[in-house]
Backbone bond lengths (Angstrom), bond angles and torsions (degrees), N, CA, C in turn:
res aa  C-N    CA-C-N  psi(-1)  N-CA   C-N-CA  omega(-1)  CA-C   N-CA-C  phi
1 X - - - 1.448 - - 1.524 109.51 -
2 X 1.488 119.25 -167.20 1.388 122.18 -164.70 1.978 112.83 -82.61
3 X 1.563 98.88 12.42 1.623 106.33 -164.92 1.228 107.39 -131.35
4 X 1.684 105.69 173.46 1.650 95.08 -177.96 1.650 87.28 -116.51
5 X 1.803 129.80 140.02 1.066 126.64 -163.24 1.539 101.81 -85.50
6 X 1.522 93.87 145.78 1.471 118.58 166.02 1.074 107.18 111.91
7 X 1.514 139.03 169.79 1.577 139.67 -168.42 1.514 103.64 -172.75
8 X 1.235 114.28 -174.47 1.478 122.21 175.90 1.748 103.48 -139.80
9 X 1.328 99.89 135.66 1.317 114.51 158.43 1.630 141.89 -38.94
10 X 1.467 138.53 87.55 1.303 97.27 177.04 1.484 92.85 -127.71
11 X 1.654 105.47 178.38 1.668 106.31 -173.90 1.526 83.61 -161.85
12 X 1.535 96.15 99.30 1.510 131.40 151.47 1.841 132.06 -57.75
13 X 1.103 104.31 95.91 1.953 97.71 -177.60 1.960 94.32 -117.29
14 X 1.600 79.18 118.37 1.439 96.79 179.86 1.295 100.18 -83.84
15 X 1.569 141.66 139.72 1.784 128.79 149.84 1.363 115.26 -90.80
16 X 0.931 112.06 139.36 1.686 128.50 156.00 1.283 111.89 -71.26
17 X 1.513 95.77 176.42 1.828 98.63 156.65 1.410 121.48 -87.26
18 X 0.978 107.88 -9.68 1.501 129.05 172.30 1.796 144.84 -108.28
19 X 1.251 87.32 -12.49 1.685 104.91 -154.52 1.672 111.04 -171.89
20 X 0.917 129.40 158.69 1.937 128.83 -177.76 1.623 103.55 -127.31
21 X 0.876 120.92 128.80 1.742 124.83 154.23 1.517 114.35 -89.42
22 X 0.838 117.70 141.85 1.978 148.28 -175.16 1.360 104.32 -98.09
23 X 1.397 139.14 89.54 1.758 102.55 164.82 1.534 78.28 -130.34
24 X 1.706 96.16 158.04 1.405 113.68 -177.17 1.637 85.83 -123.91
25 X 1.497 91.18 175.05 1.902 117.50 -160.83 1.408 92.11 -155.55
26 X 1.451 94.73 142.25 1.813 104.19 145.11 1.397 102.25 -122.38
27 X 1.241 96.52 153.81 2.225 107.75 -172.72 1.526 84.94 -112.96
28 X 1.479 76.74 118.84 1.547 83.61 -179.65 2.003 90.69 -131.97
29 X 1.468 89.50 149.06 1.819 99.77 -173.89 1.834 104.45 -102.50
30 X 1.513 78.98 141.12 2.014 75.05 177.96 1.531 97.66 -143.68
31 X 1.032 106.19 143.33 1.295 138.35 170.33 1.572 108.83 -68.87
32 X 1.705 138.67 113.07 0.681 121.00 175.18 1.831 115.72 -94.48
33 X 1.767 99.40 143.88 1.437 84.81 -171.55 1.665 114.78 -120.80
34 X 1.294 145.07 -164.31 1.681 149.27 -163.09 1.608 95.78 -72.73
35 X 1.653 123.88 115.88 1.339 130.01 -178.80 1.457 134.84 100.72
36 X 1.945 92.19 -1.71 1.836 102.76 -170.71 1.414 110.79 -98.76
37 X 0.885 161.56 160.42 0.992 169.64 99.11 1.345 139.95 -74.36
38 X 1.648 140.68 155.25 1.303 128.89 -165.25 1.204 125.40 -57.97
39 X 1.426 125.28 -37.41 1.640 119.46 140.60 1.392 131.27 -21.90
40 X 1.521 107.44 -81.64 1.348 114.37 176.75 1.778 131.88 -35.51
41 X 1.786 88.53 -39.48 1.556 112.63 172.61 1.483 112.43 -50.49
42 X 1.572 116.39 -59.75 1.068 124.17 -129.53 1.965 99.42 -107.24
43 X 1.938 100.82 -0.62 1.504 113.51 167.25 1.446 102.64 -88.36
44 X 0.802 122.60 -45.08 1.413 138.18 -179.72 1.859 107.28 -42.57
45 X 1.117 101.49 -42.88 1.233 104.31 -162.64 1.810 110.73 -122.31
46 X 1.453 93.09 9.75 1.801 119.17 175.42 1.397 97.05 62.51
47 X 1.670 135.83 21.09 1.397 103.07 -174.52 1.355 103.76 -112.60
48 X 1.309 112.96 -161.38 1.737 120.77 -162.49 1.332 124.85 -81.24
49 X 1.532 142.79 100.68 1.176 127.35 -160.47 1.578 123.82 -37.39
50 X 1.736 80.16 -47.77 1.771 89.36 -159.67 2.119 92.51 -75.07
51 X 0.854 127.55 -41.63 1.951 126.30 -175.35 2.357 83.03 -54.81
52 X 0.818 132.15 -71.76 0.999 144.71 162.26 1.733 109.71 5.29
53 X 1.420 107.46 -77.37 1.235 125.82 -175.10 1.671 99.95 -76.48
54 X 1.069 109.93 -32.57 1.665 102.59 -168.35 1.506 97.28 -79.75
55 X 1.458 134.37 -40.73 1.302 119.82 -176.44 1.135 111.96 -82.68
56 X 1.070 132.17 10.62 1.747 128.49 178.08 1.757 96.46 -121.35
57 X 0.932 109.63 -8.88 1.895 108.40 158.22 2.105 92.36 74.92
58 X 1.690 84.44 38.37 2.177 72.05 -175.70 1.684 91.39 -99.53
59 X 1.367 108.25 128.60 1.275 131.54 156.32 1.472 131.92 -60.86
60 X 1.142 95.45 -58.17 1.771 118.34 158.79 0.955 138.98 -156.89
61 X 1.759 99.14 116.27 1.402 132.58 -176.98 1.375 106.22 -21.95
62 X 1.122 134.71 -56.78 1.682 129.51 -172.26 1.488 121.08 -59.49
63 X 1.309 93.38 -32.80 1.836 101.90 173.93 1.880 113.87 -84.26
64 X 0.963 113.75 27.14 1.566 121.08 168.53 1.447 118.64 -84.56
65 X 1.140 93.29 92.50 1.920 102.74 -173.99 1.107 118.98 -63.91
66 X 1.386 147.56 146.31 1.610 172.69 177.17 1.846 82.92 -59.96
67 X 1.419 113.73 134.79 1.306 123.22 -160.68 1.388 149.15 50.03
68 X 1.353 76.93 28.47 2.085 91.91 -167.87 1.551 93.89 -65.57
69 X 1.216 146.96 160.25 1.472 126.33 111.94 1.163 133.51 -102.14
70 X 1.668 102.25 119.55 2.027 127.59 -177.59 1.988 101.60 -72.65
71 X 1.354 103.95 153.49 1.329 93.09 155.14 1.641 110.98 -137.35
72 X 1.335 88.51 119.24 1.657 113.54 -169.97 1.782 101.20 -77.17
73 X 1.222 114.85 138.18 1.906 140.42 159.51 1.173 91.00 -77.33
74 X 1.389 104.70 111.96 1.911 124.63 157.76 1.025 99.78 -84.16
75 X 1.825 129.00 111.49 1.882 90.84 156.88 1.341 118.67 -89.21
76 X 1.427 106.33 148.65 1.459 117.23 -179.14 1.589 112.35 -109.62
77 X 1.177 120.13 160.45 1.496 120.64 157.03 1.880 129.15 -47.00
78 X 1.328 101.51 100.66 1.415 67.00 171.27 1.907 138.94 -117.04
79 X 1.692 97.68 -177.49 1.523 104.11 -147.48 1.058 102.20 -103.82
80 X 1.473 118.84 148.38 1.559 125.86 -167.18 1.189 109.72 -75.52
């Protein structure tokens, strides 16, 4: 398929001054291949263009070479 298998777990709790948010991720690695782009990537895998581009340090989208490997934030559900 369009990924390389396996990922890692993480589960992020942001605090407020008031309140905390929970979001969990799986880091999952992908291989980019001929026609994808950081969009395409980051539907594929439901995550955020722009978190996307900022953790893979891409400047510009057009210069994303055929075999890069990005590592895309899955969010997942998370478990108690």
């Amino acid at each position: 398929m369009g990924g390389i298998k396996g990922g890692f777990y993480q589960k992020v709790t942001t605090t407020y001054k008031y309140s905390s948010t929970v979001r969990c991720t799986l880091l999952k690695k992908h291989k980019v291949k001929k026609g994808q782009n950081p969009t395409s990537i980051a539907k594929k895998y439901g995550a955020s263009v722009k978190e996307l581009m900022k953790d893979n340090k891409i400047k510009n989208p057009r210069r994303l070479q055929i075999g890069t490997i990005l590592t895309v934030k899955k969010p997942i559900p998370c478990s108690k």
